[in-house]
C-alpha positions in Angstrom: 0.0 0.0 0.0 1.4 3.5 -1.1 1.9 5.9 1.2 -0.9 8.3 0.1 -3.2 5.3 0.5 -2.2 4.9 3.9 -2.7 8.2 5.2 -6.7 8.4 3.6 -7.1 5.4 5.3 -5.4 7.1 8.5 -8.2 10.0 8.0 -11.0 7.5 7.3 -10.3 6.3 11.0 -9.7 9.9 11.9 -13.6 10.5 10.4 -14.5 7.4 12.4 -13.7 8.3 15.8 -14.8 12.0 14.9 -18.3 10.7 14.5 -18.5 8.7 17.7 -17.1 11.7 19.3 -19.5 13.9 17.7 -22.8 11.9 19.3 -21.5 12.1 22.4 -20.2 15.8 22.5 -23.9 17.1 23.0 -23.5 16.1 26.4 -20.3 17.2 27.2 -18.5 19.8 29.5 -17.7 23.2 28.3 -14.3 22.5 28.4 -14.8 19.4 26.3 -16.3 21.5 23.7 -14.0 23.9 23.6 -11.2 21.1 22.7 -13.5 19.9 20.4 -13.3 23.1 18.4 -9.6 23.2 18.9 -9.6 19.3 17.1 -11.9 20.6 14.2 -9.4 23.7 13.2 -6.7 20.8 13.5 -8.5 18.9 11.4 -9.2 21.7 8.6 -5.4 21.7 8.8 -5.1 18.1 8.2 -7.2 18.3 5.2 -5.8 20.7 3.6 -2.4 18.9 4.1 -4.0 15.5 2.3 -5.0 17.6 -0.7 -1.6 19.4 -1.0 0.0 15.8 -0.8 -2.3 15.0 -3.9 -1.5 17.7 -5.8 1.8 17.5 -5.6 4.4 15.9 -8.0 5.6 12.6 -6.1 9.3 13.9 -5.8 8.0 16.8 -3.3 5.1 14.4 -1.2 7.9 13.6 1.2 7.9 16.4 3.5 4.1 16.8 3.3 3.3 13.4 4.2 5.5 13.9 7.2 3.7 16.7 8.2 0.4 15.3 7.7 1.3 12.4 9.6 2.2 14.6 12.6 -0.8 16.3 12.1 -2.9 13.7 11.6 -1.7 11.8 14.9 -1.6 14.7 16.7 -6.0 14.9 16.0 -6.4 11.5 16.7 -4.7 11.6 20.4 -7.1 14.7 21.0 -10.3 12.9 19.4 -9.2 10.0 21.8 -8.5 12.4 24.1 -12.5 14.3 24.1 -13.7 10.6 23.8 -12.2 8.9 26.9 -13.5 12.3 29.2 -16.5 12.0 27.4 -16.7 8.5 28.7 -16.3 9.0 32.1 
């Protein structure tokens, strides 16, 4: 598997755990909603990295995918994150 096929699989987990987060945010804290709108400008930004990486010419993905890969784990520990105090 390529690596641009790995990380939109990546965000199609990252969508995933958004959702389940999502159902239970209407219940949450405050404080949990403000993280949550921290996560979703973090995730505009991880978007917007994926469709850089597929514009790009495949000599120059290199640096972009590492960033998006930051990014994108970075988003998944705070969806995890809102999830697990969500679950308490």
């Amino acid at each position: 598997m390529g690596l641009l096929q790995e990380l939109n699989k990546f965000a199609e987990g990252l969508e995933q755990l958004r959702d389940e987060v999502k159902v239970q945010l209407h219940l949450a804290s405050l404080e949990s909603k403000q993280e949550w709108d921290r996560a979703e400008k973090q995730r505009d930004h991880f978007l917007a990295e994926l469709n850089k990486i597929s514009k790009e010419a495949s000599g120059s993905k290199e640096g972009l995918i590492e960033k998006a890969e930051v990014i994108g784990e970075e988003l998944k520990s705070t969806y995890q994150r809102i999830k697990d105090r969500l679950s308490e």
